[in-house]
C-alpha positions as CSV (number, residue, x, y, z in Angstrom):
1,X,-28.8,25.4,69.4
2,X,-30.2,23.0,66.5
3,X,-28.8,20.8,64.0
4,X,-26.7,18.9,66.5
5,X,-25.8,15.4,66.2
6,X,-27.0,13.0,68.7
7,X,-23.3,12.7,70.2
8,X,-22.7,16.7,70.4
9,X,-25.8,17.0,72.2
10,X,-24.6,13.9,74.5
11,X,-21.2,15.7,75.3
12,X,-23.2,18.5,76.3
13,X,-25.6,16.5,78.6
14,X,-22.5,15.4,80.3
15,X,-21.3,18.4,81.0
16,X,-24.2,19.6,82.7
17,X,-23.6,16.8,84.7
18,X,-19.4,17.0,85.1
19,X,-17.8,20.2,85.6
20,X,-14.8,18.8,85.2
21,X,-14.5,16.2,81.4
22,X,-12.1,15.9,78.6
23,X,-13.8,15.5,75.3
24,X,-11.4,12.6,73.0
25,X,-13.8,13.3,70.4
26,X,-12.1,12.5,66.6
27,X,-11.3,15.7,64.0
28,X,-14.1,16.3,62.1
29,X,-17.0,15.2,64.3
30,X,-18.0,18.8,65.8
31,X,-16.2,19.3,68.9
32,X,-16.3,23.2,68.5
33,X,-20.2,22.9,68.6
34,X,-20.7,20.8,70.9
35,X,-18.3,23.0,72.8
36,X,-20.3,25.8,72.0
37,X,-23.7,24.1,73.3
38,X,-21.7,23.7,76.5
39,X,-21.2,27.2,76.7
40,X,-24.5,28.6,76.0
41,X,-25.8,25.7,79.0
42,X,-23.4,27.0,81.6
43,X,-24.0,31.2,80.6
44,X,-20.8,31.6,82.7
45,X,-17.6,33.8,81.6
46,X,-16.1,31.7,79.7
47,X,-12.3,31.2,78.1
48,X,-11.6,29.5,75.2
49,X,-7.7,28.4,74.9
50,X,-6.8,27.0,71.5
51,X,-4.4,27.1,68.2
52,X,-3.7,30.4,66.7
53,X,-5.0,28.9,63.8
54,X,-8.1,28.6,65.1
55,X,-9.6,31.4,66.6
56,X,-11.2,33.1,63.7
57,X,-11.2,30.2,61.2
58,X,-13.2,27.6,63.8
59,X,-13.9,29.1,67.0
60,X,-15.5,33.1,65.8
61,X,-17.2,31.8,62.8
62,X,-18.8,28.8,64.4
63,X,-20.0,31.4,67.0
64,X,-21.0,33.8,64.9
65,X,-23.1,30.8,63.0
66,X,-24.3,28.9,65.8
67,X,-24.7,31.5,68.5
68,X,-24.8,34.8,66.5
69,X,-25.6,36.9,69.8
70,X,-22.9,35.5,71.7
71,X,-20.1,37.9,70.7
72,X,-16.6,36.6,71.7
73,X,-13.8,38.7,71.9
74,X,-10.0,37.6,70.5
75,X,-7.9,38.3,73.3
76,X,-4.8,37.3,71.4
77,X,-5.7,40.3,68.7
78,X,-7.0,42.8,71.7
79,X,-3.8,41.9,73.4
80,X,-1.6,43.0,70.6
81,X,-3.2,46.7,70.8
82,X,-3.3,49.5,73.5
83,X,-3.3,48.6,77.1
84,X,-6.6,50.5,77.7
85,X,-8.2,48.6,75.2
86,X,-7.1,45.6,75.5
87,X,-7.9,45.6,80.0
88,X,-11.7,46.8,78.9
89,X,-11.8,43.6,76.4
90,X,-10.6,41.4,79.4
91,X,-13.3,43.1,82.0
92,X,-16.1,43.1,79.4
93,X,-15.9,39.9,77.5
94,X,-18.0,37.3,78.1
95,X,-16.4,34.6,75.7
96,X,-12.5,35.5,75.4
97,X,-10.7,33.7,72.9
98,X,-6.7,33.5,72.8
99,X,-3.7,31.3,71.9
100,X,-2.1,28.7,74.0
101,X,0.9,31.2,73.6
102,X,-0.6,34.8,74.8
103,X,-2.6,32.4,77.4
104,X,0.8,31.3,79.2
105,X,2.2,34.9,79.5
106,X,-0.9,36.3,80.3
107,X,-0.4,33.9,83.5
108,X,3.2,34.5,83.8
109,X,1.8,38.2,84.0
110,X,-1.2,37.9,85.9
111,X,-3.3,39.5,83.5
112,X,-6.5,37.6,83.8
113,X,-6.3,36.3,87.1
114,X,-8.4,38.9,88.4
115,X,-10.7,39.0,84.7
116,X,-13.8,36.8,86.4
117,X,-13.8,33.8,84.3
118,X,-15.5,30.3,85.6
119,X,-15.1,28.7,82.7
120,X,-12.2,27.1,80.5
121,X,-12.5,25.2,77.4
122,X,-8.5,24.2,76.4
123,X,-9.2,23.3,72.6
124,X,-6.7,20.6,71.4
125,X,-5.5,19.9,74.7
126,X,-2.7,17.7,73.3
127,X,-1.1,21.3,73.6
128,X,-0.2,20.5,77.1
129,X,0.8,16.8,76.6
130,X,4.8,18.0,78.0
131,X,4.7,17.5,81.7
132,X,7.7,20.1,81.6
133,X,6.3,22.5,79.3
134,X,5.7,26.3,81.4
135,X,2.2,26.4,79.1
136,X,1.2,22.8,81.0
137,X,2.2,24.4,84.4
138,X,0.3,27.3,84.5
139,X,-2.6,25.7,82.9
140,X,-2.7,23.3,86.1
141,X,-3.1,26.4,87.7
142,X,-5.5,28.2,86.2
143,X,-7.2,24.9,86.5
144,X,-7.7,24.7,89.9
145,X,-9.0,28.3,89.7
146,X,-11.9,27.3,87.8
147,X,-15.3,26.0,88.4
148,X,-15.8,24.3,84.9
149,X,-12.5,23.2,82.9
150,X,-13.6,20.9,79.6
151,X,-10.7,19.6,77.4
152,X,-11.2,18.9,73.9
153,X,-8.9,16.8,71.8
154,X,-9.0,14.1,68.9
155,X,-5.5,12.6,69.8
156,X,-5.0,13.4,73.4
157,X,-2.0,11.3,73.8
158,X,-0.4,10.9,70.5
159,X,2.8,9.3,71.9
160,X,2.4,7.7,75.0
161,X,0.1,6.9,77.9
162,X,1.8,9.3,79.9
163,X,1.0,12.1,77.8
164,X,-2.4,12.0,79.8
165,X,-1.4,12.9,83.0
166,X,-1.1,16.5,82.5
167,X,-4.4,16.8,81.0
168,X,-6.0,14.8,83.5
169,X,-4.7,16.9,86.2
170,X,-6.2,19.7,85.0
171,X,-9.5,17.6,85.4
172,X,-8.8,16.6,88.9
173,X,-6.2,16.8,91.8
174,X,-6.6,13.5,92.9
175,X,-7.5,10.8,90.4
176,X,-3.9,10.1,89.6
177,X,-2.5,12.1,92.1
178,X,-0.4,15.1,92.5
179,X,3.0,14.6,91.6
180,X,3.7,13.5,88.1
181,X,6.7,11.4,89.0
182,X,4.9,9.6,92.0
183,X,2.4,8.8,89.8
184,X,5.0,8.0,86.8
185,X,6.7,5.5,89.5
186,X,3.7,3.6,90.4
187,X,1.9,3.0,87.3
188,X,5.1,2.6,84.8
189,X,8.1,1.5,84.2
190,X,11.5,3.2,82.6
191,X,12.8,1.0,79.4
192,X,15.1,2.3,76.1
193,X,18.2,3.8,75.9
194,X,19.5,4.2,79.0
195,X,16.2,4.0,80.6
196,X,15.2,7.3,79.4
197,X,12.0,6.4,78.1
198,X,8.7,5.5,80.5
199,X,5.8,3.2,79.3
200,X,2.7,2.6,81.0
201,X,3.4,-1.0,82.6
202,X,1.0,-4.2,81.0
203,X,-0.3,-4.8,84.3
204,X,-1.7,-1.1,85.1
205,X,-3.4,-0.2,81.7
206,X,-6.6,-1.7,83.1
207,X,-6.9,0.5,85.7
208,X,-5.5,3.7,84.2
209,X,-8.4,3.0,81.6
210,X,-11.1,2.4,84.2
211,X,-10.0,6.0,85.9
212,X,-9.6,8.0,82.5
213,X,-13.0,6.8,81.5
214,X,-14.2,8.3,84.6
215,X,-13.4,12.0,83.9
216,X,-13.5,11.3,79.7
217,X,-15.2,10.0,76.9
218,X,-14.4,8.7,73.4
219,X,-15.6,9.6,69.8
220,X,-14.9,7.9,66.9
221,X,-15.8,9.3,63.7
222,X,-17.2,6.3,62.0
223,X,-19.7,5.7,64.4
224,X,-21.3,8.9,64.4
225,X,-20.4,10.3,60.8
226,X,-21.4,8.4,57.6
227,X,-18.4,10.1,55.1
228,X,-17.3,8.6,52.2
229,X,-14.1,6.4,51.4
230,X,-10.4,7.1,51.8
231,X,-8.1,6.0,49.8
232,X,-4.2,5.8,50.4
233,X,-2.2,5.9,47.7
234,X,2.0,5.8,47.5
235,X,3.7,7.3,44.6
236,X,7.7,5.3,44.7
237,X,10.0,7.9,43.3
238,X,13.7,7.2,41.7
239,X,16.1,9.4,42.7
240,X,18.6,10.2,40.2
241,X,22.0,9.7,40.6
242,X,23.4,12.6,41.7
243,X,20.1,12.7,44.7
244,X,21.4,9.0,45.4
245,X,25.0,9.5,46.2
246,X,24.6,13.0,47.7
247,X,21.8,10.8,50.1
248,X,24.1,8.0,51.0
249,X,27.0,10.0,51.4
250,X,24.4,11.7,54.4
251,X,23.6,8.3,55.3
252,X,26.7,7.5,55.8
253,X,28.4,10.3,58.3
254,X,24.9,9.6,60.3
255,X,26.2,6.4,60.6
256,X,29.9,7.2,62.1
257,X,28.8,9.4,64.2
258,X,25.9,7.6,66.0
259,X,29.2,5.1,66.2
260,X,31.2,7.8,67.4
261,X,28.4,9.2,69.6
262,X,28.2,5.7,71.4
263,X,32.0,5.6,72.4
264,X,32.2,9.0,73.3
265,X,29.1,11.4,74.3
266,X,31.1,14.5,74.4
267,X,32.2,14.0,70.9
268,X,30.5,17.1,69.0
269,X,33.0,16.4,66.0
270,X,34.7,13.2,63.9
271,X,37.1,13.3,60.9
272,X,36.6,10.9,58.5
273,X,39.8,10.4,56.9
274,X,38.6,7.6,55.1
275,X,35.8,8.4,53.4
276,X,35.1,10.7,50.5
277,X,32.7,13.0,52.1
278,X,31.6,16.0,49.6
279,X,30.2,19.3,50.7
280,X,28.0,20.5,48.5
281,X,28.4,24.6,46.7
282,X,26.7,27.0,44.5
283,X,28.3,28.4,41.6
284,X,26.8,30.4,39.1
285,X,23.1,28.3,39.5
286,X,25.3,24.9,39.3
287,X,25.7,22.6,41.9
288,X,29.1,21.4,42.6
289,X,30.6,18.6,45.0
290,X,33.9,19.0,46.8
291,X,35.3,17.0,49.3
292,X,35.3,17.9,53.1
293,X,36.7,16.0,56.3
294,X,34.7,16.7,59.2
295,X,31.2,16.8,59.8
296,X,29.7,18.6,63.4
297,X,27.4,15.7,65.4
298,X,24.0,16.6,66.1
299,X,21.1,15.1,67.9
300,X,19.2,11.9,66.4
301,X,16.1,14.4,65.5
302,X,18.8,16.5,63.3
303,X,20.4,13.4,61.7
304,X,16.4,12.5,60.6
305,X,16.3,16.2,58.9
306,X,19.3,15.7,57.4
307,X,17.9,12.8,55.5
308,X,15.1,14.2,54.8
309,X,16.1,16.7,53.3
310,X,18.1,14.5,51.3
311,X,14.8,12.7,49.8
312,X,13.5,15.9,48.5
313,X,16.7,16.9,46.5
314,X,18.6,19.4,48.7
315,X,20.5,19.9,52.1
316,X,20.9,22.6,54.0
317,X,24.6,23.9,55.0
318,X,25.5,25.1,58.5
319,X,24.8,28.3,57.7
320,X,21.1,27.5,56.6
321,X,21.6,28.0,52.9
322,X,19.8,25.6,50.4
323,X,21.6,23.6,48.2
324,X,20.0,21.5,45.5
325,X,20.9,18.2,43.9
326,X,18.3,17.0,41.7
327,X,14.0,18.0,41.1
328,X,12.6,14.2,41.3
329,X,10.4,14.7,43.7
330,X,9.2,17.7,41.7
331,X,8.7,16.2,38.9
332,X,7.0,13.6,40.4
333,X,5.0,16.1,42.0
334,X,4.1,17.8,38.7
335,X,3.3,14.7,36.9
336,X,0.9,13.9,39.6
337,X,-1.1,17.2,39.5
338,X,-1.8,16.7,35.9
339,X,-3.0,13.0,36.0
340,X,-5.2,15.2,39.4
341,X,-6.5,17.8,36.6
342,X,-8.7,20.7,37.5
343,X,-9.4,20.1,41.3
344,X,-8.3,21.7,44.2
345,X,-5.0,19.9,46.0
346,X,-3.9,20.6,49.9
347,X,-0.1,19.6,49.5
348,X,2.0,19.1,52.4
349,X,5.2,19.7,53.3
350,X,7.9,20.3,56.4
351,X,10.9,22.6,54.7
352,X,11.0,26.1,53.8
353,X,13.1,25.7,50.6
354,X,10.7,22.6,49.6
355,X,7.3,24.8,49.7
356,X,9.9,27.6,47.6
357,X,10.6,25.1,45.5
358,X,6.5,24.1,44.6
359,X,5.2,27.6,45.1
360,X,7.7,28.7,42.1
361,X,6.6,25.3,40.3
362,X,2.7,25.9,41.1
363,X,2.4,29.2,39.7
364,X,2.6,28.3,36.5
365,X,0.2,25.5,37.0
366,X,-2.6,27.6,38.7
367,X,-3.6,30.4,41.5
368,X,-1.9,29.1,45.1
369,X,-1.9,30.2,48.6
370,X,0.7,28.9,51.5
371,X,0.3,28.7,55.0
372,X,3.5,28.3,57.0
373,X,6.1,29.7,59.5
374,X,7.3,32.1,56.6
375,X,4.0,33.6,56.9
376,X,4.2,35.6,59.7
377,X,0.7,37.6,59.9
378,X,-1.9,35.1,61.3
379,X,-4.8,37.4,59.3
380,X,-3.0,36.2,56.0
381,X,-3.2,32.7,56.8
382,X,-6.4,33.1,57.4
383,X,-7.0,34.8,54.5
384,X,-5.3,32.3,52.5
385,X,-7.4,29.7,53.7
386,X,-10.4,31.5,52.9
387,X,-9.2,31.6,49.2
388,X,-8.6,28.0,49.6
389,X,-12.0,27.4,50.9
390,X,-14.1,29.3,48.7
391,X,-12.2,28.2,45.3
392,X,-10.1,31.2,44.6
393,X,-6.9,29.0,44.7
394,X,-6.5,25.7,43.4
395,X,-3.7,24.9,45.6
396,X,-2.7,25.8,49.1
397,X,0.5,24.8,50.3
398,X,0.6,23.8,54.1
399,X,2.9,22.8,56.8
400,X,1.2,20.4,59.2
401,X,2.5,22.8,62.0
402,X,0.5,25.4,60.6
403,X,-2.6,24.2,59.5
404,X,-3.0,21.5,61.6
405,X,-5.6,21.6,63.8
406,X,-9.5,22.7,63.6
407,X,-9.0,23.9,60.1
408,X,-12.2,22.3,57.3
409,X,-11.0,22.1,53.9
410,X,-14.1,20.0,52.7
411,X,-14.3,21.9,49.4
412,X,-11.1,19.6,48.8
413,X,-10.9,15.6,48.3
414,X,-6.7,15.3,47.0
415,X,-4.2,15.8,49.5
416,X,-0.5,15.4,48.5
417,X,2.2,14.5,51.0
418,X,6.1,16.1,49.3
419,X,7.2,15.1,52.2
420,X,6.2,13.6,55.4
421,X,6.1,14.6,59.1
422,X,7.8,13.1,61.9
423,X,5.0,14.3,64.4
424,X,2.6,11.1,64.6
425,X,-0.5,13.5,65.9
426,X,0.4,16.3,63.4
427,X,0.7,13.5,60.6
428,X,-2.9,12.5,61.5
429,X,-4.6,16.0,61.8
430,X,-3.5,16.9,58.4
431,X,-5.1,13.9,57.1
432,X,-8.6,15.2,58.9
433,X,-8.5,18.9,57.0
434,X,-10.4,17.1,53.8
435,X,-12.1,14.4,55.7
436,X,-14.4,15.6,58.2
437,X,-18.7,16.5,58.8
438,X,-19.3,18.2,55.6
439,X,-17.4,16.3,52.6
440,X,-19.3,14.4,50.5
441,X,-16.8,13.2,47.8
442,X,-14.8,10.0,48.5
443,X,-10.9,11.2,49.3
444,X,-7.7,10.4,47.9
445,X,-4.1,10.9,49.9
446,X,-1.1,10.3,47.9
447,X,2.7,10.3,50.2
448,X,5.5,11.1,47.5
449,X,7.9,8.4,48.7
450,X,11.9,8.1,47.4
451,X,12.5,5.1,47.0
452,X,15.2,3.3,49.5
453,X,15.2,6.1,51.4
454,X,14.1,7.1,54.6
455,X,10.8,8.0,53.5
456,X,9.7,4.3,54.1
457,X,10.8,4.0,57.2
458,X,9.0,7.2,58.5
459,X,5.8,5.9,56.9
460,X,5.8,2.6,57.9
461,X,6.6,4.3,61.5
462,X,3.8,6.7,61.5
463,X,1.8,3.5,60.5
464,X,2.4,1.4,63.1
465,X,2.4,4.3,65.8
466,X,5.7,4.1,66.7
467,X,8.5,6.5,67.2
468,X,10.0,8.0,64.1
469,X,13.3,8.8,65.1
470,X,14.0,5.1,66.9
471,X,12.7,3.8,64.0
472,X,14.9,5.8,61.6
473,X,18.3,5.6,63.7
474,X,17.8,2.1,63.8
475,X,17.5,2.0,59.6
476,X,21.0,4.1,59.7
477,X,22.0,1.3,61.8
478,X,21.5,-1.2,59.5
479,X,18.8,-3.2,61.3
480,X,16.0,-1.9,58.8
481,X,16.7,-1.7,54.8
């Protein structure tokens, strides 16, 4: 292959020297080709594991570009048609492409065990990070089937040290061992509530980063990529009044029943006599408030969506049914594409009714695609991003989820945040879609933040690299304002 960067060409010299390497190479510096090099080097029967998202969009066009004669096969798409068809791709492909997904059942099912491959590329192998995760497990196994297993991932370990283990495993038996919790009870030690959380102790890290550096290598992309500037922009928005008390009145019943929750963990409901909770109805297009006594206890991670919701002007009812209290975020929105004008925008956001709620607002503002889980056919996300990408829409609406990994959205330098992502490594690889090898123009993010709400918090969290939810139970508990 030509036109590869010094590094690509690097990665691939090591892995004519390891059969065995994970690949912590940043978004947006070429892992796929470099991947590909590795490939065409080996001329082995190869599998290539990855996001749905992905196959076509990075993996088949980056073949078909770089390696035009190589002719992969997508295994998730053959394995959606006739049996017959679908066994021939498996026995006559040389590079099979599929989903982490259709990869795990076609262990479960022992469909490829017996297909001949040597090779396995697991693309954004963060995908495996959950040591408990039936995807992780049988990708250990496969593992040790293969002769050549390469990892590829621009935030391995988004959350903790630990994260690594099951990646590394599928590198090697031995380096940290076997058995997960033997290793887990060595190298770290158990801390948080009730000891339920494991950090990698002070006095290990140097030698856990002596033995990953042994079976992996690091990328960053300013050292190999000279791209322009970044700039980070947050836009404060007021709620109204309304938005304000239907948000602290959310607040608020968070509040009694992490109390509650603490004197009593089988507690699934509390009555608040003493407070005037509202419930919030629909009548005739009009919102209206009336009061209600008891609200069901959820998990911390439902309390956060809760408040989120609450930031962009609406809740949710228990059964699922959107109900809006005030447009400020809209606005704000709206006011910001105009002082934008006539360039594309990737806007982001993590709620169903939100992207309704700016796909009815965008189409009078210009053409728009969306990619999200309300999109069920993976050929018209793709297809949507191909409008996106060659200028046919001015604005594609995404959820990080989505469109998060491997995607290039270079024809676009504004990306707008409606809302904001509690997901640290999904938070980051939506920043990479515009800022990667190929964009030239200098780019601008702008986070849509309410202001006194629990947007700051998650920001601020996701800044520092910490957990979102401790950080936001710990603002309903009054030790952050």
């Amino acid at each position: 292959m030509s036109n590869l960067m010094a590094h690509q060409l690097h990665a691939a010299d090591i892995a004519d020297a390891h059969p065995r390497f994970g690949f912590w190479h940043d978004t947006g510096t070429g892992k796929t080709a470099a991947a590909i090099e590795i490939i065409r080097r080996h001329a082995v029967k190869t599998l290539v594991v990855c996001p749905i998202s992905i196959i076509r969009c990075a993996w088949i066009e980056d073949l078909a570009k770089f390696w035009p004669e190589a002719r992969p096969v997508n295994l998730w798409e053959a394995r959606q048609k006739k049996n017959p068809y679908y066994h021939q791709a498996l026995a006559d492909c040389k590079i099979g492409i599929v989903n982490f997904e259709t990869f795990s059942l076609m262990m479960k099912n022992h469909e490829i065990q017996g297909a001949g491959f040597k090779l396995t590329i697991f693309d954004e192998s963060s995908k495996l990070k959950n040591i408990k995760a039936q995807v992780t497990k049988r990708a250990i196994a496969w593992s040790d089937t293969q002769d050549y297993v390469y990892l590829l991932s621009g935030t391995p370990a988004p959350n903790s040290e630990l994260e690594y283990w099951p990646q590394v495993r599928c590198l090697s038996p031995v380096l940290f061992g076997h058995s997960f919790y033997s290793w887990r009870a060595r190298w770290c030690y158990p801390t948080g509530y009730e000891n339920h959380v494991w950090k990698l102790r002070p006095e290990s890290k140097p030698e856990f980063y002596k033995a990953l550096a042994q079976v992996s290598e690091v990328v960053r992309r300013e050292d190999v990529l000279d791209l322009p500037e970044r700039t980070f922009n947050i836009r404060e928005v007021t709620l109204d009044a309304n938005e304000m008390q239907s948000y602290h009145e959310m607040k608020d019943a968070a509040l009694l029943e992490l109390l509650e929750n603490q004197q009593d963990h089988d507690s699934i409901s509390i009555v608040r006599p003493d407070m005037k909770k509202r419930h919030l109805m629909e009548l005739d297009g009009h919102v209206e408030l009336r009061p209600i006594s008891k609200i069901k206890a959820v998990n911390a991670g439902a309390k956060l969506m809760k408040l989120r919701e609450g930031t962009s002007g609406f809740y949710l009812d228990e059964e699922g049914r959107a109900h809006d209290v005030g447009a400020s975020k809209l606005k704000e929105l709206s006011d910001l594409l105009e002082e934008i004008g006539d360039h594309q925008v990737l806007i982001w956001f993590h709620f169903h009714h939100e992207g309704d709620q700016i796909e009815r607002m965008l189409n009078s503002h210009g053409t728009v695609g969306r990619v999200d889980g309300t999109i069920g056919n993976q050929n018209i996300k793709d297809q949507t991003v191909k409008n996106f990408q060659n200028g046919q829409n001015k604005y594609l609406l995404a959820h990080p989820a989505s469109l998060g990994h491997g995607v290039t959205l270079t024809n676009c330098h504004y990306a707008i945040y409606f809302s904001l992502s509690h997901s640290l490594e999904l938070h980051l690889q939506s920043q990479d879609r515009i800022y990667r090898k190929g964009q030239t123009k200098p780019c601008s993010y702008y986070f849509l933040v309410a202001k006194n709400t629990v947007d700051g918090v998650i920001l601020k969290a996701l800044e520092r690299k910490k957990s979102v939810v401790d950080e936001v139970m710990n603002f309903i508990m009054g030790g952050e304002k």
